[in-house]
Wavefront OBJ file of the C-alpha trace (Angstrom):
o trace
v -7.202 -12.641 -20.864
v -8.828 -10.794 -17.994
v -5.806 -10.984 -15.968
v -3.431 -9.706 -18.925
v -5.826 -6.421 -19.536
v -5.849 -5.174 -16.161
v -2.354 -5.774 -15.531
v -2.264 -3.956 -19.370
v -4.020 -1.074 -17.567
v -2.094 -0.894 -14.421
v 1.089 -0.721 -16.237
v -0.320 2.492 -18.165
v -1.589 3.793 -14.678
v 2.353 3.424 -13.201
v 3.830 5.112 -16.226
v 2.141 8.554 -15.138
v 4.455 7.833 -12.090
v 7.150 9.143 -14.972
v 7.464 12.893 -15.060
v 8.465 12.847 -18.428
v 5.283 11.170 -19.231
v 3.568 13.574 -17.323
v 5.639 16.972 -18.827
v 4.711 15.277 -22.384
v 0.985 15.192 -21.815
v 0.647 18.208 -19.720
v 2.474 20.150 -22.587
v 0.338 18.468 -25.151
v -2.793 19.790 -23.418
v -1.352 22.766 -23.135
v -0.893 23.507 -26.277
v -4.097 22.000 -27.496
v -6.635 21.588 -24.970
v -8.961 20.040 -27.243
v -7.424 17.231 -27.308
v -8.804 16.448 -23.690
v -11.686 15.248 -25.641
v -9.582 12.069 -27.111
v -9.430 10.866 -23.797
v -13.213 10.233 -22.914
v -13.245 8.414 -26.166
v -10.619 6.456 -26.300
v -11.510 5.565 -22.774
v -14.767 4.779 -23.679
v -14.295 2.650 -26.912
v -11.566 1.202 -24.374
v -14.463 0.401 -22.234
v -16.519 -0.993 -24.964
v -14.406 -3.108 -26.241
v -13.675 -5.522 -23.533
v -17.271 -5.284 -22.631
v -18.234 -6.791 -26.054
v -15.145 -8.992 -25.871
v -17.459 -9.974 -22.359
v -21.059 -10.477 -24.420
v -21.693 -7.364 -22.226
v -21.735 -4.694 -24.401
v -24.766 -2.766 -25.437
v -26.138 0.235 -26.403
v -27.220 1.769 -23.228
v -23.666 0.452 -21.504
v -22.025 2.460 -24.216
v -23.847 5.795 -23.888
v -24.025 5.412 -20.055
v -19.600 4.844 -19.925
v -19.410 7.926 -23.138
v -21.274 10.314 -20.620
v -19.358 9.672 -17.582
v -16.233 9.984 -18.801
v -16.983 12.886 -21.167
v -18.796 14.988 -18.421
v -16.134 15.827 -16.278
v -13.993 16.373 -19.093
v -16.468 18.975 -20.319
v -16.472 20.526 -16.722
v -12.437 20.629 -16.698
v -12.263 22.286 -20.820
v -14.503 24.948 -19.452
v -11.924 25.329 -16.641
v -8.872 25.826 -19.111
v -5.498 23.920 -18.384
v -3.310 25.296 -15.529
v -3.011 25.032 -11.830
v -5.659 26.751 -9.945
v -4.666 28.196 -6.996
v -6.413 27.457 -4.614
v -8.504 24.761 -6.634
v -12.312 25.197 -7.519
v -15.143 23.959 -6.651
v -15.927 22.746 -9.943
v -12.401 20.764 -9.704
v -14.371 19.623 -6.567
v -17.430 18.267 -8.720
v -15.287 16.657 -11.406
v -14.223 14.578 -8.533
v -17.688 13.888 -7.289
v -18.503 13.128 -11.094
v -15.356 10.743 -11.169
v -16.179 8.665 -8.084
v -20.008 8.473 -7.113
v -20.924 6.701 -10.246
v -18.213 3.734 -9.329
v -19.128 4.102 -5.380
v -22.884 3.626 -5.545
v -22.325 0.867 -9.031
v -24.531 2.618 -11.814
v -24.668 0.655 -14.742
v -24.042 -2.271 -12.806
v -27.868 -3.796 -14.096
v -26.684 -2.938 -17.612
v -23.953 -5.830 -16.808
v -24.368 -9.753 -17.335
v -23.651 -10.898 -13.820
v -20.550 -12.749 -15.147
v -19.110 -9.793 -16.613
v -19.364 -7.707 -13.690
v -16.522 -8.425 -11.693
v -14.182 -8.139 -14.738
v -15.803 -4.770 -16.080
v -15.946 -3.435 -12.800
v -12.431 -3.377 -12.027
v -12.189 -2.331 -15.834
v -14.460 0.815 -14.689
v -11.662 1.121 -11.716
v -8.702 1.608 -14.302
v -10.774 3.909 -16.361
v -11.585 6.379 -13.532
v -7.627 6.788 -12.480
v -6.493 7.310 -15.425
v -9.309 9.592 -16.203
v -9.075 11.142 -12.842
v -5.114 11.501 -13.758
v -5.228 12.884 -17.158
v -7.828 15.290 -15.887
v -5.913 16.320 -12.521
v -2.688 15.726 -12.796
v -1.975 16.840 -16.763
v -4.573 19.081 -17.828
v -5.397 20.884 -14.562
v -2.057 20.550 -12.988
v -3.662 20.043 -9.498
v -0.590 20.827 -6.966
v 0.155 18.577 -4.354
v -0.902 15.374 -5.736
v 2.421 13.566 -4.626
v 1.706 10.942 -7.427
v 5.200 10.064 -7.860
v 7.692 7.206 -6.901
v 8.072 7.224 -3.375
v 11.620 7.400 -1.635
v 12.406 5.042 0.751
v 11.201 7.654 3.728
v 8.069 7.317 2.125
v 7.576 3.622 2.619
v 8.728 4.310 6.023
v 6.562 6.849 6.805
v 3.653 4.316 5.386
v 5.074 1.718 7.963
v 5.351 4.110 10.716
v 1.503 5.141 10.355
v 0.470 1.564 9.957
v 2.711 0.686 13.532
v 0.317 3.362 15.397
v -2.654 3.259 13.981
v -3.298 -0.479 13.651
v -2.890 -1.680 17.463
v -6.208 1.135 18.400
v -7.947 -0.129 14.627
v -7.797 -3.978 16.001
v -8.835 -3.210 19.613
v -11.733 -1.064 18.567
v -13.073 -2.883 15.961
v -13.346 -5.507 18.995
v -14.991 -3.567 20.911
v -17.442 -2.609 17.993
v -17.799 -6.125 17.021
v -16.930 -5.508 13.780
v -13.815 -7.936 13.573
v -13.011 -10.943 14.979
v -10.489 -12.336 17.268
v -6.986 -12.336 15.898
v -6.185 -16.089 14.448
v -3.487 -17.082 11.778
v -4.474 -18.041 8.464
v -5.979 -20.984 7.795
v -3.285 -21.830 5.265
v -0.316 -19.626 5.997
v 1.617 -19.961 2.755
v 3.979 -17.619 2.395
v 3.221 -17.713 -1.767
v -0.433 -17.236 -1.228
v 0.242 -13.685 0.935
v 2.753 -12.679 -1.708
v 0.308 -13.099 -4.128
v -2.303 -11.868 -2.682
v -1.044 -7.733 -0.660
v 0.096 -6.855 -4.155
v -3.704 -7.626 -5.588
v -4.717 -5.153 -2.371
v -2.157 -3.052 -3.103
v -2.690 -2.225 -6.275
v -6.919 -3.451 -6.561
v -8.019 -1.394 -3.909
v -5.373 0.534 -1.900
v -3.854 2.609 -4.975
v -7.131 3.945 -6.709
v -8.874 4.893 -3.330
v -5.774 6.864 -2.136
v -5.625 8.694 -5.369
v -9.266 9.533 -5.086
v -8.716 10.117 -1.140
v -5.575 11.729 -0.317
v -4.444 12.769 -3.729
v -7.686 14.333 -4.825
v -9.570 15.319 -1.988
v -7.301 15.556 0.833
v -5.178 17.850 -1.476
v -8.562 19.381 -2.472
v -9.337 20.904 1.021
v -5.374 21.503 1.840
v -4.874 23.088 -1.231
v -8.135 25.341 -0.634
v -8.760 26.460 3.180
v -4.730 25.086 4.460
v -2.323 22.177 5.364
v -3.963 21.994 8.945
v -5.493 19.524 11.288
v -9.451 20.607 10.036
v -8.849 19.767 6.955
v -7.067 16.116 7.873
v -10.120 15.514 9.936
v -12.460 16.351 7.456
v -11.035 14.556 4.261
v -10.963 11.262 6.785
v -14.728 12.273 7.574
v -15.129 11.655 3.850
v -13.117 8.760 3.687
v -15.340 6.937 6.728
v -18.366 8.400 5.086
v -17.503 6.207 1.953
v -17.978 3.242 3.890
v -21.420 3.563 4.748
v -22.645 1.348 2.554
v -20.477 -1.149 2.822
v -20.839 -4.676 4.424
v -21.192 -7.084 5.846
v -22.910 -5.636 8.866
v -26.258 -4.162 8.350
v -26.189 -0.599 6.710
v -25.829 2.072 6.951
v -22.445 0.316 8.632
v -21.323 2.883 11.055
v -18.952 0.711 12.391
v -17.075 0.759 9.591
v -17.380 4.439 9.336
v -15.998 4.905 12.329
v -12.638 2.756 11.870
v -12.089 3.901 8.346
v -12.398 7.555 9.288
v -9.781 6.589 12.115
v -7.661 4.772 9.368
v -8.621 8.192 7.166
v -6.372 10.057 9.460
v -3.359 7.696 9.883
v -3.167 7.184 5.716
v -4.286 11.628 5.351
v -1.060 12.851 8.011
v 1.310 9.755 6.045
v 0.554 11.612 3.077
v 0.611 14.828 4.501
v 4.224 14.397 5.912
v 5.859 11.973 3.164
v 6.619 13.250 -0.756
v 4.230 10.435 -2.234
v 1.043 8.970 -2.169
v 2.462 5.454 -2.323
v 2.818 6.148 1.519
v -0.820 6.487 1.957
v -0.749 3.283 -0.096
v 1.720 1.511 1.879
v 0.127 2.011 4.994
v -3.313 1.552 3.529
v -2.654 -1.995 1.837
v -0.979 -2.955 5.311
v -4.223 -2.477 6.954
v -6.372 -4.285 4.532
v -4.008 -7.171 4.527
v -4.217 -7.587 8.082
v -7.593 -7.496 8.140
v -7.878 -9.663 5.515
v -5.537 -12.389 6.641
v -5.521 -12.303 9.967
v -9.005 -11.162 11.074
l 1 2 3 4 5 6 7 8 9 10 11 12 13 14 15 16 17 18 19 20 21 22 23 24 25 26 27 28 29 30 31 32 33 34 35 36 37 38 39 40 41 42 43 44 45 46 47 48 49 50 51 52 53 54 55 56 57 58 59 60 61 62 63 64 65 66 67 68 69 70 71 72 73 74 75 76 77 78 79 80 81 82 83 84 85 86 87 88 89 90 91 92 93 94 95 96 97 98 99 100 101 102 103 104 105 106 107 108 109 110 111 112 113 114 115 116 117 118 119 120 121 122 123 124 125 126 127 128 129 130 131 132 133 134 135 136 137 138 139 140 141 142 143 144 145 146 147 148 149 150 151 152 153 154 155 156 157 158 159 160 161 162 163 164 165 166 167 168 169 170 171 172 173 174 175 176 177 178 179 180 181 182 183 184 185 186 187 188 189 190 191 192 193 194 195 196 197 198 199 200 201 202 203 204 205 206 207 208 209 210 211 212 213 214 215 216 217 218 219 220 221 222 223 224 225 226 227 228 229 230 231 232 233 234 235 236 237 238 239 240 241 242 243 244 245 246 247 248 249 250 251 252 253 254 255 256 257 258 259 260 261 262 263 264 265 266 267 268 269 270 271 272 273 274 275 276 277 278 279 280 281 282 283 284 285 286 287 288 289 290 291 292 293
């Protein structure tokens, strides 16, 4: 069942890749921005659902996933519908509303330990499409790129993963943060099939929406498509991985690669005409790492 609803919810998340789908809601909004307000709620009874279906739910859950998706939406009504040119810095703290909850795991004590996994990646699926509704329909954020890529953009994807992963793998050597190269213990071919479109879609897709999509675009969008503001949004990016492991934190090793990664997925986007080639060459990365360091 797990499986089923979050392949349920990735399915919804692609269909926004459909402009029609998007031109529909946007002109919905539009025309009624009140109705913004369905979407923390059905989002949230979304939410609660599957947690009780979990033994997870309670009260406290509930109000705690009502406020943070009905908070930014609050912040974005007050904004009206519309592209904002350049973008505000309240479109700036609906983002911050959108992703430090999920990055630093509030709630997360709330949660049965056997739930958490599930309703975490639950949470995940939430945010985008929150983040997309918000961004992409009612606020009309230019420059998001979230759209089917062309082939070019796959290639671009490739090419950034072919020059940025040789200097990733040497100095995360000399940083000790990965290990020697080695083949997979079990190199099935089924078992990496299986497993890059999991990374692909569990953990490349949502963090270049948030990353390149949101605030990449953000600071382009704001002070200029320029070399600052590549180097900055990667800052970010690297800064986000702080706190994770395994090494001891706060892991600057891992800040360091991932704000060198930052700038190889930042200039794919930058130069290609979708964020799947962020993705591409982000879920490249992570599956080398994963199977082969």
């Amino acid at each position: 069942m797990h499986i089923a609803v979050l392949v349920l919810l990735l399915l919804v998340i692609f269909g926004f890749l459909h402009p029609a789908l998007q031109d529909r809601v946007r002109d919905r909004l539009r025309a009624r921005p009140a109705l913004v307000f369905a979407v923390p709620l059905a989002l949230s009874a979304l939410f609660c659902a599957l947690a009780a279906a979990s033994d997870a739910f309670s009260l406290p859950l509930a109000s705690m996933i009502l406020a943070y998706t009905a908070a930014p939406t609050a912040v974005a009504y007050l904004q009206g519908t519309g592209p904002a040119r350049p973008p505000s810095w309240l479109d700036l703290a609906i983002v911050a509303m959108v992703w430090l909850p999920l990055e630093f795991s509030l709630g997360a004590s709330l949660i049965p330990r056997p739930a958490q996994g599930f309703l975490h990646s639950v949470a995940y699926g939430v945010a985008i499409l929150l983040g997309l509704i918000l961004f992409l329909c009612f606020r009309a954020l230019p420059g998001m790129k979230y759209r089917l890529p062309a082939p070019r953009d796959i290639a671009y994807g490739a090419a950034a993963f072919a020059l940025c992963a040789p200097i990733l793998v040497v100095l995360g050597r000399a940083l000790d943060f990965i290990p020697a190269f080695h083949m997979p213990a079990h190199p099935a071919a089924g078992t990496l099939a299986a497993q890059f479109p999991a990374i692909f879609a569990g953990t490349a897709l949502p963090e270049e929406i948030l990353f390149r999509s949101l605030i990449q675009n953000w600071f382009m969008q704001r002070y200029g498509f320029n070399t600052r503001m590549l180097l900055l949004s990667a800052f970010v990016f690297g800064c986000a991985h702080l706190d994770n492991g395994p090494q001891p934190l706060p892991n600057w090793r891992y800040m360091i690669l991932a704000t060198i990664a930052g700038v190889a997925y930042g200039k794919a986007f930058q130069k290609s005409g979708s964020v799947f080639s962020s993705v591409t060459c982000h879920a490249l990365v992570d599956a080398t790492k994963h199977f082969f360091l």
